[in-house]
Every structure is written in C-alpha cells, then in structure tokens.
C-alpha positions as CSV (number, residue, x, y, z in Angstrom):
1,X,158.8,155.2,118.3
2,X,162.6,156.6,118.6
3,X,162.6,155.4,114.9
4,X,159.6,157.2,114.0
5,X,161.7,160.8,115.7
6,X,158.4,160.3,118.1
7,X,160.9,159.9,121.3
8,X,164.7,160.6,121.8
9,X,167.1,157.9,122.1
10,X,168.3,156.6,125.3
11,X,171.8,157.2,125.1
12,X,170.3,160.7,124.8
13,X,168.9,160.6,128.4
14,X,171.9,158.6,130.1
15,X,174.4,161.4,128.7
16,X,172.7,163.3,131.4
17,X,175.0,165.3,134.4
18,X,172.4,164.0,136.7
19,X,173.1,160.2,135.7
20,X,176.7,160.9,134.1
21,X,178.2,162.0,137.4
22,X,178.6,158.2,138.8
23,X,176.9,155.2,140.1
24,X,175.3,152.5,139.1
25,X,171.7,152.3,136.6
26,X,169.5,150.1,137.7
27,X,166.4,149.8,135.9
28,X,165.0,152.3,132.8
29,X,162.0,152.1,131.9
30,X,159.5,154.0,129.0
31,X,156.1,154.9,130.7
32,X,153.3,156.6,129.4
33,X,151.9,159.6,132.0
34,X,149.3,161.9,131.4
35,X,149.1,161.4,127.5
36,X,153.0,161.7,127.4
37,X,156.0,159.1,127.5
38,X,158.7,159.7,129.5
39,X,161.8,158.1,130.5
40,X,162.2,157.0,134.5
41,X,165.8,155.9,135.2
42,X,166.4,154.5,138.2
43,X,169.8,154.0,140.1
44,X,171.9,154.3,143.0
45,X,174.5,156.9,143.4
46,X,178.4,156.3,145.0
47,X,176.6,156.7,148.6
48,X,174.2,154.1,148.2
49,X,171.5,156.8,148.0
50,X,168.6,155.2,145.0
51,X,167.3,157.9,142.6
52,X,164.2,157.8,140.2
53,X,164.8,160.7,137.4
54,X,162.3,161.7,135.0
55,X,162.6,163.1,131.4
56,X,160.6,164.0,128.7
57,X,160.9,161.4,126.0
58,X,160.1,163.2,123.3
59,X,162.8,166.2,123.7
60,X,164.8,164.9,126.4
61,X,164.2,167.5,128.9
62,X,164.7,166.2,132.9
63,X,161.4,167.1,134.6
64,X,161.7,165.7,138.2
65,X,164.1,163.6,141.0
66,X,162.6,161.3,143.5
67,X,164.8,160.2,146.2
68,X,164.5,157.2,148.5
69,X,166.0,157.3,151.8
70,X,168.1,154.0,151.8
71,X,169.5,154.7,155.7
72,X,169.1,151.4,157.8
C-alpha cells in the first residue's frame, strides 16, 4: 500500500512531536476503521504513563490520543 502512494510511510508517523518527545514504542499497528486505515502507535512515555495515538494513514494527519491510567 505505502508503495502504491495509497498510505504514508511509517517513519512518517514516528517523526511525530507527540511520539518524538521521548519514551519507549511499543506496538504499531495498520488497522482499517470506518472504510479508512490508520496508524495506532502505542507506547509509554518517561512517566510510565501508556498512550494509544491515532493517524490518518493516508496523509499522516494525528486524529486522536487515548490514555490509560497505569497508577497502581
């Protein structure tokens, strides 16, 4: 698909502030959602806090953050 200019690249997506700004990736994966891909990164941040991000995979665009309270 990124071959076919269908879907950005990743490196696109992990050159992201949001991502950029430190911590550790944990899992990416490529998901289809409502008749579009998109790009859900997940990882934890240099408190411990886990973040799911969502982009657009086909211009790159973030669209949403969900955050998991990791407090034991």
């Amino acid at each position: 698909m990124r071959e076919a200019g269908k879907i950005v690249s990743l490196e696109t997506i992990l050159k992201d502030s949001r991502i950029s700004q430190g911590g550790r990736v944990i899992e990416i994966e490529l998901e289809k959602k409502h008749d579009e891909y998109v790009y859900e990164v997940e990882f934890v941040d240099t408190e411990g806090q886990s973040h799911e991000y969502y982009y657009d995979a086909e211009n790159g665009k973030f669209i949403w953050e969900k955050k998991e309270n990791n407090e034991d």
